[in-house]
N, C-alpha and C positions, 0 to 999 in steps of 0.2 A: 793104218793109213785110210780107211774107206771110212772109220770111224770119223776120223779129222775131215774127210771132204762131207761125206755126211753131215756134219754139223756145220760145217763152213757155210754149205748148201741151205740148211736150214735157218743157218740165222740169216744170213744174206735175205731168202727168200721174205723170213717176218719183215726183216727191215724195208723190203723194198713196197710190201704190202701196206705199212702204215705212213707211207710218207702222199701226203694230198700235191697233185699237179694241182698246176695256175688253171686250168680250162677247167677242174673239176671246181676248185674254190671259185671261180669266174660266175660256174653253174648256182653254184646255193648264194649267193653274195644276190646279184644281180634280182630276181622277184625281192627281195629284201631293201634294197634300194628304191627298185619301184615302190615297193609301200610304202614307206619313210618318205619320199616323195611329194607322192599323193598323201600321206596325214599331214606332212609339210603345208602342202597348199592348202587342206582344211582348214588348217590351224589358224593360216594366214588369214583368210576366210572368215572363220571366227574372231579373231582378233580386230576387223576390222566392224564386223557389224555392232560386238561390244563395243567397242570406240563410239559409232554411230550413238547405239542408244544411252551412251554416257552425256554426249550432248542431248540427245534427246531430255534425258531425265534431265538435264540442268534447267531447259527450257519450259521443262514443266513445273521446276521448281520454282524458275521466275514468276510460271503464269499464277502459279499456288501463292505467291508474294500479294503480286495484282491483286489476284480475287480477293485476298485477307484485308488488304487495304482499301477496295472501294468496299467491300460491307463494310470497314470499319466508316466511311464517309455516309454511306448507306445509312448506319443505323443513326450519324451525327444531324443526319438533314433529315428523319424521322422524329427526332430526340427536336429541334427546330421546330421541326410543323408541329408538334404536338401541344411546344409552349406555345408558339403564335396561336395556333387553335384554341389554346385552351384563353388567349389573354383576349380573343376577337370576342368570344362567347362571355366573358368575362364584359367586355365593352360592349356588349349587344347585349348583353342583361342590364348592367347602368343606363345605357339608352332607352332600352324600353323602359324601365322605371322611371326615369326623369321623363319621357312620353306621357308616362301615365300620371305621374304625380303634377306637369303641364297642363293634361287635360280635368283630372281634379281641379287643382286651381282655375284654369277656364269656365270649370261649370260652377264653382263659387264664385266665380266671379260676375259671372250670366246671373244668379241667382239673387246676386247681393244689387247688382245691376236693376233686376227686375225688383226686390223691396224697395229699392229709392224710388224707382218707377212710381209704385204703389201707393208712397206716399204722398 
């Protein structure tokens, strides 16, 4: 019989030893909460500022569009100045030549002027 309460006793005891109260799981649960929590609101946190610089980078991507588009106008009204330059200097070389080849002509003309003179 002492045997039997003996062991009654003992396993009773293990049993009542491994079984977890609400206030004890309350305890470990709860700082666990809090942190999940708080990474929670980081999260949220981050998730918004990535959002932010998703727009952000789109706006840059526009402004990177811009930029590629006025150099490309950029280099069209260089590509521009450079024929009209190059066609003015072109006409300001004819110019001067028909200038000078006017003033030849004027001075054979003064010249041939002045042999009739002479004669």
């Amino acid at each position: 019989m002492k045997k039997i309460i003996l062991l009654v006793l003992s396993l009773s005891f293990l049993l009542s030893t491994g079984c977890a109260t609400r206030e004890y799981v309350k305890q470990q649960v709860d700082p666990l909460i809090d942190r999940i929590s708080h990474l929670e609101a980081r999260v949220t946190a981050l998730e918004s500022k990535v959002n932010a610089l998703e727009g952000k980078i789109a706006d840059v991507e526009a402004a990177k569009q811009s930029a590629r588009e006025a150099k490309s106008m950029a280099q069209d009204a260089m590509r521009i100045a450079r024929e009209c330059c190059d066609r003015d200097q072109a006409a300001s070389r004819r110019a001067e030549d028909a200038a000078r080849r006017a003033e030849d002509a004027a001075k054979k003309c003064v010249k041939a002027f002045e042999l009739r003179q002479k004669k």
